[in-house]
OpenMM code with the backbone's topology and positions (N, CA, C; nanometers):
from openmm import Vec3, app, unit

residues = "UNK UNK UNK UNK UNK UNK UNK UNK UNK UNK UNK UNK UNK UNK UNK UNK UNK UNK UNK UNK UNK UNK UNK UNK UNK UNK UNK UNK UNK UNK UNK UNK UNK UNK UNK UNK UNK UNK UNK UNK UNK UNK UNK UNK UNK UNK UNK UNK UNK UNK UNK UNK UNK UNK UNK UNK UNK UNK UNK UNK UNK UNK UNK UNK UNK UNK UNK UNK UNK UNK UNK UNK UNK UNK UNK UNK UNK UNK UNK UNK UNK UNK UNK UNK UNK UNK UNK UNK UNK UNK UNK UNK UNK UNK UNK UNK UNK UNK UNK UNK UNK UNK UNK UNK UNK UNK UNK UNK UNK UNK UNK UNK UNK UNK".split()
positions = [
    Vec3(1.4332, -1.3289, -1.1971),
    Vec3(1.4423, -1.1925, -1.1482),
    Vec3(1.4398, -1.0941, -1.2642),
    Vec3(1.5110, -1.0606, -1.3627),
    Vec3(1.5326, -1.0155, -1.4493),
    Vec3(1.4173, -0.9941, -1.5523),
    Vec3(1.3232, -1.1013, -1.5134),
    Vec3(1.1784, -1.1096, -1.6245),
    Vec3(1.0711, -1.0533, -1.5361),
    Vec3(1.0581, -1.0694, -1.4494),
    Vec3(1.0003, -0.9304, -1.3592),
    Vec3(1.0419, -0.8061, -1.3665),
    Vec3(1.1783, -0.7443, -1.3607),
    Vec3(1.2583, -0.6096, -1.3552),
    Vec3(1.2263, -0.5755, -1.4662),
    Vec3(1.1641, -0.6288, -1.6024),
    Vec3(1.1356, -0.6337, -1.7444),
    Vec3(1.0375, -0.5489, -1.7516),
    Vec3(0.9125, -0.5699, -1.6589),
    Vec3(0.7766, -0.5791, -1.6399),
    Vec3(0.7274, -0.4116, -1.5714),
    Vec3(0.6137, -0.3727, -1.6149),
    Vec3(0.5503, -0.2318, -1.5636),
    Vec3(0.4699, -0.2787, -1.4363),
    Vec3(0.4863, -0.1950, -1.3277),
    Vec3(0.3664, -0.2085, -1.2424),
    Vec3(0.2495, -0.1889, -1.2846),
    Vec3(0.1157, -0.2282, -1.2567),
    Vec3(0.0024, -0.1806, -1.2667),
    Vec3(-0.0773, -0.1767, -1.1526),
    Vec3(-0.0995, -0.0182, -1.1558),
    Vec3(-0.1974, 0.0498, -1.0999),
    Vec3(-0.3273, -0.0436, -1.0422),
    Vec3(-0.3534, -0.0571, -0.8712),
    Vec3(-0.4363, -0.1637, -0.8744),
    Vec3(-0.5639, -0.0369, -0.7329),
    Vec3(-0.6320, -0.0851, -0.8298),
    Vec3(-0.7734, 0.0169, -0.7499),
    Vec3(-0.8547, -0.0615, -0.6395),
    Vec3(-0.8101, -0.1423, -0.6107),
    Vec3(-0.8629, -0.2499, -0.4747),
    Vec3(-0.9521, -0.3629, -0.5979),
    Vec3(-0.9521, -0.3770, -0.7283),
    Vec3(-1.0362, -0.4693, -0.7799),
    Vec3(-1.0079, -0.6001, -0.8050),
    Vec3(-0.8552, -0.6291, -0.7577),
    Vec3(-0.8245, -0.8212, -0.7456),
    Vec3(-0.8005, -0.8518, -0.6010),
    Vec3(-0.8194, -0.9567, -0.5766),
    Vec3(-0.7786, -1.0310, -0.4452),
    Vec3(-0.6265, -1.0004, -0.4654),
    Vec3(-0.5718, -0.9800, -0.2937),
    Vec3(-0.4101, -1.0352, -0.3171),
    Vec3(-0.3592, -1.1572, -0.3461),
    Vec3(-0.2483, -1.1780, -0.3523),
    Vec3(-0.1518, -1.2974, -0.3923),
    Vec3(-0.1930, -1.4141, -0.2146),
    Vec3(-0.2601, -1.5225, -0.2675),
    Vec3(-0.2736, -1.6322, -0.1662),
    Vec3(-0.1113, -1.6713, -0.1330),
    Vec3(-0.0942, -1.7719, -0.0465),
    Vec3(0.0308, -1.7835, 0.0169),
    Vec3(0.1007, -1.8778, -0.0785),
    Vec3(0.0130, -1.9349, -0.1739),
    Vec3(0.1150, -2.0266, -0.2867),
    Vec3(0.1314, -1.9137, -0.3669),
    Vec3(0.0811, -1.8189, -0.4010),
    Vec3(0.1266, -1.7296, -0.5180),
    Vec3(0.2533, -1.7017, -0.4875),
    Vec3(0.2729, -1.6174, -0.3318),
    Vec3(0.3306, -1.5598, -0.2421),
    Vec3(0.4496, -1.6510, -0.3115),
    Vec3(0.4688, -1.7524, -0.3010),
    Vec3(0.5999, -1.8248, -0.2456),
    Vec3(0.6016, -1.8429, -0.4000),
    Vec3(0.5467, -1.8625, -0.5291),
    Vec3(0.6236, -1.8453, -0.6335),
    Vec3(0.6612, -1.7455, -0.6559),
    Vec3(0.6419, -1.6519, -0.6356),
    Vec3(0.6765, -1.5031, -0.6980),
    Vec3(0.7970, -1.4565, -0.5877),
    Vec3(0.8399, -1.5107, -0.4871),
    Vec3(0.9094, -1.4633, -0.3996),
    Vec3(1.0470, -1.5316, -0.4610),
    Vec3(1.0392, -1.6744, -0.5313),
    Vec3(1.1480, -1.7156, -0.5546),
    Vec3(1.1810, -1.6496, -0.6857),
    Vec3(1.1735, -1.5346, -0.7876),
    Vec3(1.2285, -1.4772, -0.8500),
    Vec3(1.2424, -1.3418, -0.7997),
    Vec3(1.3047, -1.2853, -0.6765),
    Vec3(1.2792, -1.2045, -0.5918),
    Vec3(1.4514, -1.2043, -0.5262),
    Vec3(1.5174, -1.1554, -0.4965),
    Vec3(1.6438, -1.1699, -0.3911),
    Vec3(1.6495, -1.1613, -0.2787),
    Vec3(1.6175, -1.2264, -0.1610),
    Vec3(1.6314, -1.1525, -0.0813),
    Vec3(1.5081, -1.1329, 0.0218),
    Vec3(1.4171, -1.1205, -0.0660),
    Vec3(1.2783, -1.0332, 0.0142),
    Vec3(1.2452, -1.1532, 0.1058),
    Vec3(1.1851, -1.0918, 0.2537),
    Vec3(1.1198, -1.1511, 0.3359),
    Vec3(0.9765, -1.1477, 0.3006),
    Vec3(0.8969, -1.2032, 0.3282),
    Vec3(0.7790, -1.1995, 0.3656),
    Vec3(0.6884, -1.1465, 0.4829),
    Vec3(0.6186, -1.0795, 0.5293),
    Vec3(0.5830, -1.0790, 0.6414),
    Vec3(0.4719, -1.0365, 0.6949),
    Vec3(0.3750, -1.0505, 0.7835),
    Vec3(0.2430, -1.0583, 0.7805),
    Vec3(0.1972, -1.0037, 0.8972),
    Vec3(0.1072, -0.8866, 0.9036),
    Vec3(0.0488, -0.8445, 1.0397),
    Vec3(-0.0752, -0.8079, 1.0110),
    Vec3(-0.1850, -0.8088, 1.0999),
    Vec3(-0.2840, -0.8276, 1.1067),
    Vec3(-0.3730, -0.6563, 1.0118),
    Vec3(-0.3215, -0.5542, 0.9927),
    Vec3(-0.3292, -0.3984, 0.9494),
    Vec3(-0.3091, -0.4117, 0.8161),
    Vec3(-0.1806, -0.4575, 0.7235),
    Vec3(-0.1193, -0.4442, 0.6320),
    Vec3(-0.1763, -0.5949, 0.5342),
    Vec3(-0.1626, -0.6633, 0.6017),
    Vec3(-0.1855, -0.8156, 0.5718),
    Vec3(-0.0107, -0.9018, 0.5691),
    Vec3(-0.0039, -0.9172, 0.3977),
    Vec3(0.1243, -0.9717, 0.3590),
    Vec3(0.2112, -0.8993, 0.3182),
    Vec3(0.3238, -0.8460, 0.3462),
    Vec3(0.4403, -0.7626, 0.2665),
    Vec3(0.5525, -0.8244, 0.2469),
    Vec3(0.6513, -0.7315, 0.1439),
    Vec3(0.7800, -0.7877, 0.1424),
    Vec3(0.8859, -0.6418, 0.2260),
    Vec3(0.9883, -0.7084, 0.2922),
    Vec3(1.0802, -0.6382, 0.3603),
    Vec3(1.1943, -0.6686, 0.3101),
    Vec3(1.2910, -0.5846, 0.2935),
    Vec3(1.4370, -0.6180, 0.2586),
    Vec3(1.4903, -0.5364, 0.3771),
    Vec3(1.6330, -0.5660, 0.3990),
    Vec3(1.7530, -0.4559, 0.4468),
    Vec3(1.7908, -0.4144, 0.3374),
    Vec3(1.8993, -0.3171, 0.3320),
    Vec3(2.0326, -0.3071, 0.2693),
    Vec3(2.1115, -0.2451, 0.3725),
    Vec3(2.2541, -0.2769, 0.3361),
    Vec3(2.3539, -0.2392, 0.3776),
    Vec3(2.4757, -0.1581, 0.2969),
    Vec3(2.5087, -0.0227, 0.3326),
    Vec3(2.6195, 0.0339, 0.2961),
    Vec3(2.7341, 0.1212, 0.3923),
    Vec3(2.7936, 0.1658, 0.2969),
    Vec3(2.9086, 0.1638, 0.4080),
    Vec3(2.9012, 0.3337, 0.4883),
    Vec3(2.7847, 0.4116, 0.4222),
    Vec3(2.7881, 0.5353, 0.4692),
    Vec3(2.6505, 0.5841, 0.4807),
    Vec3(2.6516, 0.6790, 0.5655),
    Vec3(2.4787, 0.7927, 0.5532),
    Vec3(2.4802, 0.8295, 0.3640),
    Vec3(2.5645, 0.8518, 0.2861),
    Vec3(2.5279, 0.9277, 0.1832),
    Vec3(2.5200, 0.8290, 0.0964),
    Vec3(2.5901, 0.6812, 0.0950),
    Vec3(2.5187, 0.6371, 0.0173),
    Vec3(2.3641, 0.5309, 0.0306),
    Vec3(2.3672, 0.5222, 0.1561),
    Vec3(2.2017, 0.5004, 0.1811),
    Vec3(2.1142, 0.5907, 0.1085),
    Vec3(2.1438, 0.7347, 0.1325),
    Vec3(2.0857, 0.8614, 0.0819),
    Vec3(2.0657, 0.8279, -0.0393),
    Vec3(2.1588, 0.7882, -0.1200),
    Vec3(2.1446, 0.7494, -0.2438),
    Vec3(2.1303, 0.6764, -0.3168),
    Vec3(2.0558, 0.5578, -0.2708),
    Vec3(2.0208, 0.4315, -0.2847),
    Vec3(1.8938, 0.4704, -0.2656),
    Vec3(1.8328, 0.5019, -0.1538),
    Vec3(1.7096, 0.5958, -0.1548),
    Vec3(1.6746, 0.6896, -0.2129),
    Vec3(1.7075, 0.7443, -0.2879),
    Vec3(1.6782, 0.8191, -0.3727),
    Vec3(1.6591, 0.7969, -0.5733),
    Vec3(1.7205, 0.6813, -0.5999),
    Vec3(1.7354, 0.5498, -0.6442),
    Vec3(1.5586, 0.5431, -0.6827),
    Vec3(1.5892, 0.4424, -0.5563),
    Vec3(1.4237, 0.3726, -0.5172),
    Vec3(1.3113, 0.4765, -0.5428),
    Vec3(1.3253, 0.6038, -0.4846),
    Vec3(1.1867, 0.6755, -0.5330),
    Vec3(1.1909, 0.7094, -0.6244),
    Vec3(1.2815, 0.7226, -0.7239),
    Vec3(1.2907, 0.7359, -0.8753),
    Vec3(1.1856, 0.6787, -0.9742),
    Vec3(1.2330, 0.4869, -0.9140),
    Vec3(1.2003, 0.4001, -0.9278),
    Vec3(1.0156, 0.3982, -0.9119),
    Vec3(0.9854, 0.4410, -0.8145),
    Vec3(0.8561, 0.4383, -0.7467),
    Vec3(0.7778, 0.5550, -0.8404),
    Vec3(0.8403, 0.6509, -0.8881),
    Vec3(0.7909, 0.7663, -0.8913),
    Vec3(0.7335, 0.7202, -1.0777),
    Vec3(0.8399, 0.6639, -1.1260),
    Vec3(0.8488, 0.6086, -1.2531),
    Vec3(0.7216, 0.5002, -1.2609),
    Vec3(0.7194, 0.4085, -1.1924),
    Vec3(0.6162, 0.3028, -1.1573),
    Vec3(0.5029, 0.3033, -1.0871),
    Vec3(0.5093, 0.4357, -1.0255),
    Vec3(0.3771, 0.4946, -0.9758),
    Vec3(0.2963, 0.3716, -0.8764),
    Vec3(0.4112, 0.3334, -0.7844),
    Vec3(0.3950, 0.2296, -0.6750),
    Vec3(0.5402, 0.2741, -0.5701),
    Vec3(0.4257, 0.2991, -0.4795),
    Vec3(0.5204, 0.3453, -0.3554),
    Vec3(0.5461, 0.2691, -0.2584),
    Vec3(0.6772, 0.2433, -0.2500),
    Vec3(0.7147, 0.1819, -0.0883),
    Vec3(0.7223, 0.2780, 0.0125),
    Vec3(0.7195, 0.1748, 0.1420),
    Vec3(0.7830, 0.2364, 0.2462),
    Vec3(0.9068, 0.2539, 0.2765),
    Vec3(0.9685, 0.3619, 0.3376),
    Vec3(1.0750, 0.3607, 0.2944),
    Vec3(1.1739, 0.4399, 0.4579),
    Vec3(1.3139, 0.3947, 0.5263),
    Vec3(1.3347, 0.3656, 0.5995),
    Vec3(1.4955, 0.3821, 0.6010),
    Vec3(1.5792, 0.4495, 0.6354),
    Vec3(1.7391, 0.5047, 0.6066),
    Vec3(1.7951, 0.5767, 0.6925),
    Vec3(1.9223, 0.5535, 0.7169),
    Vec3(2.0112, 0.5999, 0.8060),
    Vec3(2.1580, 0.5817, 0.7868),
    Vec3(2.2242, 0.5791, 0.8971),
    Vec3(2.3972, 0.5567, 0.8759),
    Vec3(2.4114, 0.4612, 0.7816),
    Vec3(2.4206, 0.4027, 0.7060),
    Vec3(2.4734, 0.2412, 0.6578),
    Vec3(2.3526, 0.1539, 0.6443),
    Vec3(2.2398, 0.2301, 0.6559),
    Vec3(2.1218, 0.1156, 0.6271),
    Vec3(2.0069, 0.1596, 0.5597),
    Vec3(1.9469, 0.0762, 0.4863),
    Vec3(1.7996, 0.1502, 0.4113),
    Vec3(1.7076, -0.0059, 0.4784),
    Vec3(1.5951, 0.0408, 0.4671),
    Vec3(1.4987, -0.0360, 0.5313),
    Vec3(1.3335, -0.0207, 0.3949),
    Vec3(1.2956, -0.1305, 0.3293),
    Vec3(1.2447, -0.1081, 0.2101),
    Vec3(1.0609, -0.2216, 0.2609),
    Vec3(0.9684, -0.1564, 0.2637),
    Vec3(0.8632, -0.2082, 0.2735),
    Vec3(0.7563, -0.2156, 0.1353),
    Vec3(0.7362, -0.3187, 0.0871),
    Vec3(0.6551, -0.2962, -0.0467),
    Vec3(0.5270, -0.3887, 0.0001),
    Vec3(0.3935, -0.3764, -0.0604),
    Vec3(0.2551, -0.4297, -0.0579),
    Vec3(0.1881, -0.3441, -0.1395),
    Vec3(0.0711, -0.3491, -0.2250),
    Vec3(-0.0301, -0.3040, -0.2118),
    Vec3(-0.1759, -0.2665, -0.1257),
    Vec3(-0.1203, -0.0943, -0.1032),
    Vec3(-0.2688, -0.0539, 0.0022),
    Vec3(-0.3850, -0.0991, -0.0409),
    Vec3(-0.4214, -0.0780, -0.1541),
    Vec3(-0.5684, -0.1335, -0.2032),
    Vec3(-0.5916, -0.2299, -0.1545),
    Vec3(-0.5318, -0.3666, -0.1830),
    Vec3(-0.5633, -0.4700, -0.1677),
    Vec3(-0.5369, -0.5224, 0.0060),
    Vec3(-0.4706, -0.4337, 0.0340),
    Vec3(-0.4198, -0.4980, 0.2185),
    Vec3(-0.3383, -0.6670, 0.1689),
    Vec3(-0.2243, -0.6449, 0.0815),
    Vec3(-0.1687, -0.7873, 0.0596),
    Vec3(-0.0902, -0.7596, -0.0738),
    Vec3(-0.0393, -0.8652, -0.1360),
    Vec3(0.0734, -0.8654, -0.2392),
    Vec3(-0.0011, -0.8764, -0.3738),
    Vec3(0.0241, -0.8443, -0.4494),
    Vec3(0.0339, -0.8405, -0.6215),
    Vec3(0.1474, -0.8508, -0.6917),
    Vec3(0.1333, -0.8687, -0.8101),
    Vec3(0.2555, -0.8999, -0.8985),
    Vec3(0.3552, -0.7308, -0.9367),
    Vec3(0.2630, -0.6551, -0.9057),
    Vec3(0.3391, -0.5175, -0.9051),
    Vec3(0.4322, -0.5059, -0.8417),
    Vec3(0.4378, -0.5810, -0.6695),
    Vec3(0.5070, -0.5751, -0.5657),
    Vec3(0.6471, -0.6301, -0.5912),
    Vec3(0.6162, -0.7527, -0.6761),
    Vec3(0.7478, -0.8486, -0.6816),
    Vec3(0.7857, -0.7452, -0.7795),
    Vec3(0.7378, -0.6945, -0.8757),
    Vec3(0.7701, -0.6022, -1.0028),
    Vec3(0.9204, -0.4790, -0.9449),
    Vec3(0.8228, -0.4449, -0.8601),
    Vec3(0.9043, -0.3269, -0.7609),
    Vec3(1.0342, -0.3605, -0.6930),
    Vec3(1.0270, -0.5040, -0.6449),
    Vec3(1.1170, -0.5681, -0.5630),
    Vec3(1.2155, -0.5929, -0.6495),
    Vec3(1.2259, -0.6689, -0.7628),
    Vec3(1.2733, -0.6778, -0.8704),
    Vec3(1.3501, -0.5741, -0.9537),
    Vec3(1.3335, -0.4300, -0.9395),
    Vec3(1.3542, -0.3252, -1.0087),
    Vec3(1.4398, -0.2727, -0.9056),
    Vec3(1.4082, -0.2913, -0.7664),
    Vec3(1.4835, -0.1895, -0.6496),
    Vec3(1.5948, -0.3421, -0.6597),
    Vec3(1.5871, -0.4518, -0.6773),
    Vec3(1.7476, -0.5007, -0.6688),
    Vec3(1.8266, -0.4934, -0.7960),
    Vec3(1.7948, -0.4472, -0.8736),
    Vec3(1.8821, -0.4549, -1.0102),
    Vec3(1.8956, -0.3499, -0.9650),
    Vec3(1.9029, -0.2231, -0.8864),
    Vec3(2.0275, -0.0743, -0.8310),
    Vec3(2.0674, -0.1179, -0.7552),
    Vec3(2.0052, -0.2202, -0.6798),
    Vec3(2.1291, -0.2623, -0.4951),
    Vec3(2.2398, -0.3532, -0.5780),
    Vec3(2.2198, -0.4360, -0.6817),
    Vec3(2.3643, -0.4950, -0.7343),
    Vec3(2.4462, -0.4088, -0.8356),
    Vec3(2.4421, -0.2916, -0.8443),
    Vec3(2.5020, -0.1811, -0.9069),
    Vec3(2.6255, -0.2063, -0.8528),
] * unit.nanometer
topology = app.Topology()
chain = topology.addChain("A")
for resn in residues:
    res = topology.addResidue(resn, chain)
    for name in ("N", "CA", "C"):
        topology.addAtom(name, app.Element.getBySymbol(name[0]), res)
C-alpha cells in the first residue's frame, strides 16, 4: 500500500488498454478495502465506503479526497452524507482500471487511517 501512496498518477489520454482481470487482482491486493466492480457503461471500477461518526466529518474527509484529486489531477466519483462518504475511482479514457486508480485508492486511504 504505501509503495503505491509513494507514486504520481499519470494522466492517461485513452492510449493503453485497461488493467485485465489478473492485473485487477494484483493491484487490488496492495489496496485496503476496495471492491471491484463491473457494469457494462463504466467497465471495471473500484468502490469503497467510509464511515464516520458525523455530516461534518464526512464533509471533511471529502474534501480531503478532492485535494487529493485536484493534486493528482485524477478525479473520482464522489458520494457523502450523515456518517458516510461513498468513493468511485476508474479511468474515463480507458472505460476500466489503470495503475493511477490503485495510485488514488492508495492515497485516499492513507487520510481514512488518519
Amino acid at each position: 500500500m504505501t509503495d503505491l501512496a509513494s507514486k504520481k498518477c499519470v494522466p492517461c489520454e485513452g492510449n493503453i488498454p485497461p488493467f485485465n482481470v489478473e492485473e485487477i487482482h494484483k493491484y487490488l491486493k496492495k489496496v485496503d478495502g476496495w471492491e471491484v466492480i463491473e457494469d457494462k457503461i463504466d467497465g471495471f471500477h473500484l468502490i469503497k465506503n467510509f464511515k464516520f461518526e458525523n455530516f461534518l466529518q464526512s464533509q471533511e474527509f471529502i474534501n480531503k479526497v478532492g485535494k487529493i484529486a485536484e493534486q493528482e489531477s485524477h478525479h473520482p466519483d464522489l458520494w457523502f452524507g450523515w456518517g458516510y462518504a461513498r468513493i468511485k475511482i476508474f479511468t474515463h479514457a480507458i472505460k476500466g482500471l489503470a495503475e493511477s486508480d490503485f495510485i488514488l485508492a492508495a492515497k485516499i486511504d492513507q487520510i481514512s487511517n488518519v
